[in-house]
C-alpha positions in Angstrom: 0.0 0.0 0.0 1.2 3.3 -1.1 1.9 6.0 1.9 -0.7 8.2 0.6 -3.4 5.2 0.9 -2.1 4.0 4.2 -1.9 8.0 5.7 -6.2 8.1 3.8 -6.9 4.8 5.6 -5.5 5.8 9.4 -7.2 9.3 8.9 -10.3 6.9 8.4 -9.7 4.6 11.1 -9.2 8.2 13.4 -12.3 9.3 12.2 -15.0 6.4 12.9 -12.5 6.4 16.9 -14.1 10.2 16.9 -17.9 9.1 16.1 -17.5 6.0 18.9 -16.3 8.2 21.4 -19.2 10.8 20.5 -16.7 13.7 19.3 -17.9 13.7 15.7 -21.9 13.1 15.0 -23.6 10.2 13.2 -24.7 13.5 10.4 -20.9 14.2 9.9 -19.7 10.4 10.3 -22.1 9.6 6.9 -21.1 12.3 4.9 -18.0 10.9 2.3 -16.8 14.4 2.2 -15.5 13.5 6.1 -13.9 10.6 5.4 -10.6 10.7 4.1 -10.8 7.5 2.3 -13.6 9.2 0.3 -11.8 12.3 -0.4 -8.9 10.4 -1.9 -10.9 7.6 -4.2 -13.6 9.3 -5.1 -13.2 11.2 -8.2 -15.6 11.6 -11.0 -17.1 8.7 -12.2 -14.6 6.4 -10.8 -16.1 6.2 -7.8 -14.4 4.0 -4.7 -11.8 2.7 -8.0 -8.6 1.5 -5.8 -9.8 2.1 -2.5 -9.0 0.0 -0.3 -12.3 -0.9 1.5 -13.4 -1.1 -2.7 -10.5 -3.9 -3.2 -12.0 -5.1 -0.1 -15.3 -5.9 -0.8 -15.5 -5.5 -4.5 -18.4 -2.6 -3.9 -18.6 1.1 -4.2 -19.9 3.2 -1.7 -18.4 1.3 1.8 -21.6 -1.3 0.5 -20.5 -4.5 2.0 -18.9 -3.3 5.3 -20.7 -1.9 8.5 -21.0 1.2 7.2 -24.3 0.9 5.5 -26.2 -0.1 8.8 -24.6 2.4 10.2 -26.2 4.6 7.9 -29.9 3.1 7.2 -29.9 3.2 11.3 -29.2 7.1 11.7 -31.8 7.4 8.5 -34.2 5.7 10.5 -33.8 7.8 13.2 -31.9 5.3 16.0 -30.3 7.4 18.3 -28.0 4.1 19.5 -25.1 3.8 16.9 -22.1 3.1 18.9 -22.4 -0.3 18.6 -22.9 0.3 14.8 -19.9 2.7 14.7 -17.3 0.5 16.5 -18.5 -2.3 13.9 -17.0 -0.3 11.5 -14.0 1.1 13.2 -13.0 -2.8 14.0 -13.7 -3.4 10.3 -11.1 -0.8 9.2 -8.8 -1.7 11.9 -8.9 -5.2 10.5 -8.0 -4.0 6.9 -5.5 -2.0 8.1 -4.0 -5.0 9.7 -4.5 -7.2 6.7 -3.2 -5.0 4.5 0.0 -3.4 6.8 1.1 -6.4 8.4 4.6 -5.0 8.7 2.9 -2.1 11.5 2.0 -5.4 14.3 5.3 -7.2 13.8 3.5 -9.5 17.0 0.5 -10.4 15.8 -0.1 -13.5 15.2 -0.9 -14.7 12.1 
């Protein structure tokens, strides 16, 4: 992973620690233009092309991860997302580990 990818993808992983711990909102925590995955991948009509959560689950949009009933929940008006948002942080955690295994030189495999 290029720095520039793995700098987007902690930025990312900082984010969604901010909307568990309550310091950024559920409103802001949807919006792409927060995330800094977003920001970097998604240009034009190549939407989520090379992204890492794209490579991940072959979809555009964070469709396939936590994200998305983290989203249709705050659309439907829950007030309870934590549990939703750290299902998401632990997914990008666990990319991040997968795909900079070289940062957790003792974890096991």
């Amino acid at each position: 992973m290029d720095s520039v990818t793995k700098k987007a993808l902690q930025g990312s992983i900082e984010k969604w620690e901010k909307v568990v711990s309550g310091e950024i909102s559920a409103r802001e925590a949807t919006n792409s233009i927060n995330c800094p995955l977003c920001r970097l991948f998604s240009k034009g009509l190549a939407l989520c092309i090379s992204c890492p959560v794209w490579e991940d689950t072959c979809l555009s949009e964070c469709k396939g991860t936590p994200f998305v009933e983290f989203s249709r929940a705050w659309l439907d008006g829950s007030t309870n997302l934590t549990k939703l948002a750290q299902a998401e942080l632990d997914y990008l955690k666990n990319l991040y580990k997968k795909l900079c295994p070289e940062d957790f030189p003792n974890a096991s495999a």
